[in-house]
Each structure stands twice: as structure tokens, then as C-alpha cells.
N, C-alpha and C positions, 0 to 999 in steps of 0.2 A: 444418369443425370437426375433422376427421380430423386435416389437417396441425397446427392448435395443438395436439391432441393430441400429437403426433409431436414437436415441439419442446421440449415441454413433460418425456416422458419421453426427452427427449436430452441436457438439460440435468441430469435427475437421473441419467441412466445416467456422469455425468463426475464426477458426486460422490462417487456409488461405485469407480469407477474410483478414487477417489482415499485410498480406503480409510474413507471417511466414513460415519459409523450412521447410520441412517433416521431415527431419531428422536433428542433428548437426554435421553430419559430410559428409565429400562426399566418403571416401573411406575406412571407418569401416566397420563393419557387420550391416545390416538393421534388426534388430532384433526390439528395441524398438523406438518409433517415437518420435518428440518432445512433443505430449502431454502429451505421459506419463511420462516424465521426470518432466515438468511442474505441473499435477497434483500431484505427488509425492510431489516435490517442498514446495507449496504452504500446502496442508494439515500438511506436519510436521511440521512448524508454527503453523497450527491451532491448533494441535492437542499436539502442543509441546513434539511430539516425536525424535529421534535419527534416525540416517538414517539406522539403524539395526530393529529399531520397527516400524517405519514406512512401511521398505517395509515387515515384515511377515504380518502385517496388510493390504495392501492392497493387497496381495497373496492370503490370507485367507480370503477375500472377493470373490476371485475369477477376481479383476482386474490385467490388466497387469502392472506389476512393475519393472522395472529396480532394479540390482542389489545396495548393500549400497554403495560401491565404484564407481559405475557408477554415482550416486547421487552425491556424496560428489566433485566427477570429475566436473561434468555438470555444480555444484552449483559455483565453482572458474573459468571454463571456458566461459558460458554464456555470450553472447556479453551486452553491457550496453542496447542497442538501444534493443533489445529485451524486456527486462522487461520495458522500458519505454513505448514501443507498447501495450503492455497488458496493463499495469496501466492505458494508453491514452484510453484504448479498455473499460475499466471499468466506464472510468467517464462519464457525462452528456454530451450531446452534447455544449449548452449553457449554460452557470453559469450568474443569475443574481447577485450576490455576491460575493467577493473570498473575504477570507480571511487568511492570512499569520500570519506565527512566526517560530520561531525556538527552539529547545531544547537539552540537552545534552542526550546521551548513553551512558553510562559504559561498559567496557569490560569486558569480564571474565577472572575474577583473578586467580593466584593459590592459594596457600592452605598459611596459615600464618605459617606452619614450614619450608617450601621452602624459605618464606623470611626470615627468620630465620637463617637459614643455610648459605644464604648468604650476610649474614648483613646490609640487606635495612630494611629502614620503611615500616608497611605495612598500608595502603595501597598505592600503588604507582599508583595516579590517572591518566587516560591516556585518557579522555573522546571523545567522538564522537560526530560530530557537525551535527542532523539532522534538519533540512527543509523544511516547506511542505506549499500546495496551500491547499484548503477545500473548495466546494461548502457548501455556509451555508444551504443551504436548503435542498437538499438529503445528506449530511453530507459525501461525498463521500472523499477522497482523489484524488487532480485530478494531482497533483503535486510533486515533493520532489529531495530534493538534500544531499548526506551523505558528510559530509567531514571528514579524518583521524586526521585533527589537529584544534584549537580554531579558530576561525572566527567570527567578525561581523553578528549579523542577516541581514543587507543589502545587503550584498557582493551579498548571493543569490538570492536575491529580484527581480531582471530582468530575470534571470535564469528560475524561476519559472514562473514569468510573462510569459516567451516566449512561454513555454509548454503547459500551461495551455487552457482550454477553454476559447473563447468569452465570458467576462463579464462587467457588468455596470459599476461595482463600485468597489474598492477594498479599505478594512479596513485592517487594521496595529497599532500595538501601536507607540509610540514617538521614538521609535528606528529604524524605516523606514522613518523619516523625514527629507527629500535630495528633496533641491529642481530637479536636475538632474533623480530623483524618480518619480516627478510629471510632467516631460516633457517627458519624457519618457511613461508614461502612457496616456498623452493627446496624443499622438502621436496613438495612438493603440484606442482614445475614451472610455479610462477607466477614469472613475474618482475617485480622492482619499477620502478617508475616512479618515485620518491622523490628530493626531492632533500635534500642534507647539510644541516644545520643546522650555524649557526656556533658556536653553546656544544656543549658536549660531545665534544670532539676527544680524543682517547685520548694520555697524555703520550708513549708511545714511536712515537706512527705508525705502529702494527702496520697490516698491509693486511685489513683485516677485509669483510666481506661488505659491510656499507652503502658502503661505499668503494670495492669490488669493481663492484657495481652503476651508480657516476655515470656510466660508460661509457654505459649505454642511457638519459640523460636525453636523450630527444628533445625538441625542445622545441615541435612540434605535436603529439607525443603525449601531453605532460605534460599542454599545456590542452586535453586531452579532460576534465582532471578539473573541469571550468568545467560539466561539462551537468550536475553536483552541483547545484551551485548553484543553477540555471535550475530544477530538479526543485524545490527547499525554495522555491522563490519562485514558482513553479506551483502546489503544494500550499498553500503558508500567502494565496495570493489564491484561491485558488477554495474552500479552507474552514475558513479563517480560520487565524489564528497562536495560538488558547489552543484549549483542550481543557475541554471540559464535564462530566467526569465526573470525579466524585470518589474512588472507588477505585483503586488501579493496575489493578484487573484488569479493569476497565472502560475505563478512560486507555487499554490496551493494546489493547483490541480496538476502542476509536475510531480508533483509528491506524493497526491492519492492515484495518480497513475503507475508512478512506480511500486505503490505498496500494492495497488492490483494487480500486478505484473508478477511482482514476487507472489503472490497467494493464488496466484490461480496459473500462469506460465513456467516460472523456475521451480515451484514443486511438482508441478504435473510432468515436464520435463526429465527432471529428479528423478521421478516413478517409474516414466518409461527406459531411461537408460538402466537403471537399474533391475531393469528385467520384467518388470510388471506384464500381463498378458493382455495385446489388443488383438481386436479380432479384426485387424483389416492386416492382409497380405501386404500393402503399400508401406507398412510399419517397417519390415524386416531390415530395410538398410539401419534402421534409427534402433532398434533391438540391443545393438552391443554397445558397449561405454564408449563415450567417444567426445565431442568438443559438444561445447553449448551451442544451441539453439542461433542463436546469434552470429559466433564464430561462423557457422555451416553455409549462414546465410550470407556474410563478408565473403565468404570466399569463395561463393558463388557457387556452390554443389546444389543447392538444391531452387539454385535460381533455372537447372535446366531441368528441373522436377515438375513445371509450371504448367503440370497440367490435372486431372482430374484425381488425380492419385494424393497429389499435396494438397488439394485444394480439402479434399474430406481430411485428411489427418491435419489440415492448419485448423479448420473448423471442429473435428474432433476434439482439440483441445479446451476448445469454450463450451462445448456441447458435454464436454463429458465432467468438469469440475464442479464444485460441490456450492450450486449455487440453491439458498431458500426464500421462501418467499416471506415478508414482511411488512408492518401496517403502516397505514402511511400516519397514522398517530404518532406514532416514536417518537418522529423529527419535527413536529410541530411545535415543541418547547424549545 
């Protein structure tokens, strides 16, 4: 009981480290803290449950859970700057490569007798414009921006830049090609990976920076910017390609919970199936390759695990990922 204890205030002493409040509110009832909101959060992504199955499920673990409407509350009130702390809290300190793009999100429709009924086409596309930074090499998310209407992939392109970890080099496809992109980066000592697009050639051939730059298109470095890709097609099959909440500010925090889930759950997951070494004997079912995380828990195997044994390896997973700590300056601008 000691050690869950111990894990349990290890995992909150990184929240605070991260400059995060005890609770989100000042003058409610102190009943649940912000982790557990957070944890709540974050698994029902993973687990792509409802905020009704998620918390009998983490009740009937025996962790503390906030009620479904308490969730559903948190999940629209939740400040921006906070999941970006976390997100920031998950990624690498250093990134020697970043790589950028953008992709659409579908919302959830309703039913095709509702448009029926009121004599629209269906479907009535309303897509969501997301955004993201990637360390190529621990494949982390370190980045991301949602917006509610169509956008350029450039618009965001400094956005993330800003956020992001110290890196070398950054690769982009032809639609990040600004030369004001690449001044912009030389400024910060990133250099571009980009290559020239064929419309917009300058009439005199001035030697300008984006032009300066085709020198370093390597071209195994360029298709580093391919584990982009791999990330938005990882993410939209493990939780799905629309988005279920209605608000932006909800849509927002769907999204930086999912990107927390992938960087800190599906690779840590990853690790252990893949044979990684923990030092808790409770591990050994979970040791050989077998169904995700998720599956395990649909199908109720380790819902009769529900006791001291899962409780440190559910906690081991937040206890043990690569979380740093960060100033609360960053996010002030």
C-alpha cells in the first residue's frame, strides 16, 4: 500500500512541477484534484469510452474519479495553456528534426433521417483543420494547433514553430514554401528542409533565402517528413477521424488529450509489449505481444485485475514516461 502511495504522489509531484493548480477551481468543494480530472480525461481517448463508462471503470478499479458531468464540465472549461503544458511536459527536451503538416477532422454527424426531415443534403461537410509539430525520432508529438474553419497549412507553421522544442532542421512539403518561413527559422537557427514550388518564382531571380536553402534538400532527410503522415494515420485508426464535441473548446481539449495518450500511453504500451524490462512481477501477463491496451480492457481481462497489482502498473505508466519540467514563461506570449 506504501508503494501505490508513493507512485501515486509521484505522479502529482510532476504536475506541480509543471506549474499546474491542485485543483480548477478556487471556491468549489475540494473533493477531486486536477489529476484526476486529467487522468479521466486522457484514458477515455484511449480507451474510447463515454464519460458515463469511463468513470464506473475507473471506480471499479478502485481509482478516484470524478463524476460523468464533472468531466464533461472540465472537458469545455479547461484552460488552452494547460493541455499545452502537459503536451510541452510529454515531449523531448531537444528535437533534432521536426517535422510539420496539417490534416482534416470530420465532426460527428447526425443520423441521415434528421437531414431528411429537414431537407439538407447529407452529408453537410464542416471539417476541422488540425496541425502538428513531430519529433522524427521518438515520434512524439510535440506540437499542434486545431482550428474550427479551412486554413492554409502555413498559417500555422510559426505557431508551432514557436511551441515546439529546439531543433535542427525542419522538413515540410511544397506548401510551407514562404520565403518569410525561412527567415523566420534562420532567426531561431533552424534550418529548412523545403523544397521550391513551381508557381511563384520571383520575375528577376533574386537569390532569396527559400532558394538559398535547396542546397540542404537531402533527400533522405526530406522523407523524414513521411512519419507525419504515419502519426495522422495512427491517431485517426486508434481514435477515430471525427471529433465528438461540439464546442471548440472542447474539440481542443479532445485533441490535446488524444495527442497525450499517443505520447505518453500508445508508446509506453509499445515498449512494454515489445519486451522492454519492468521490474514489477504484476507485468508478466502484459510481457508478450498481444492486443492494445484498450482491447484488454473491452474485453474485460483486466477488469478482474482490479486490484493492487493493476492499480501500480496503471500508475506505473504515468509514473514512469518521460515527463520535464518547464517555465511558466514559455506560455505567456
Amino acid at each position: 500500500m506504501k508503494k501505490e502511495e508513493r507512485l501515486i504522489n509521484k505522479f502529482k509531484r510532476l504536475l506541480r512541477r509543471l506549474g499546474m493548480p491542485r485543483w480548477l477551481h478556487h471556491y468549489g468543494p475540494k473533493k477531486y484534484e486536477l489529476v484526476n480530472h486529467v487522468l479521466a480525461l486522457v484514458l477515455k481517448q484511449e480507451c474510447r469510452f463515454g464519460y458515463r463508462r469511463i468513470t464506473r471503470m475507473l471506480r471499479g478499479l478502485g481509482l478516484k474519479c470524478p463524476c460523468y458531468s464533472a468531466l464533461w464540465h472540465s472537458m469545455n472549461r479547461m484552460p488552452l495553456k494547460l493541455w499545452q503544458r502537459i503536451l510541452a511536459a510529454t515531449a523531448p527536451n531537444n528535437c533534432y528534426i521536426v517535422a510539420i503538416d496539417g490534416t482534416g477532422m470530420s465532426r460527428s454527424l447526425p443520423s441521415p433521417y434528421y437531414y431528411k426531415r429537414i431537407d439538407k443534403p447529407y452529408p453537410v461537410e464542416i471539417p476541422l483543420k488540425l496541425s502538428i509539430a513531430v519529433d522524427t525520432k521518438t515520434k512524439k508529438i510535440v506540437a499542434l494547433r486545431l482550428r474550427a474553419t479551412k486554413a492554409h497549412d502555413i498559417k500555422d507553421a510559426k505557431y508551432l514553430i514557436k511551441r515546439s522544442p529546439q531543433a535542427k532542421w525542419l522538413v515540410a512539403d511544397k506548401g510551407y514554401d514562404a520565403d518569410w518561413l525561412h527567415q523566420y527559422c534562420a532567426e531561431r537557427s533552424i534550418t529548412c528542409c523545403i523544397p521550391i514550388r513551381n508557381k511563384g518564382k520571383t520575375r528577376h531571380k533574386r537569390w532569396t533565402l527559400r532558394r538559398q536553402n535547396q542546397k540542404y534538400l537531402h533527400h533522405k532527410r526530406y522523407h523524414r517528413r513521411e512519419i507525419v503522415e504515419s502519426i495522422f494515420k495512427a491517431i485517426k485508426t486508434k481514435f477515430g477521424a471525427s471529433i465528438s464535441a461540439n464546442k471548440i473548446s472542447a474539440q481542443r481539449a479532445e485533441v490535446y488529450c488524444r495527442a497525450i495518450a499517443h505520447n505518453v500511453i500508445f508508446l509506453k504500451i509499445q515498449e512494454i509489449l515489445n519486451g522492454s524490462v519492468i521490474n514489477y512481477e504484476s507485468l508478466s501477463l502484459l510481457a508478450k505481444p498481444g492486443p492494445s491496451f484498450a482491447e484488454l480492457i473491452c474485453n474485460g481481462v483486466l477488469a478482474k485485475l482490479a486490484s493492487k497489482n493493476f492499480n501500480l502498473y496503471f500508475l506505473h505508466i504515468f509514473a514512469s514516461c518521460s515527463i520535464r519540467p518547464i517555465a511558466k514563461s514559455s506560455f505567456n506570449s
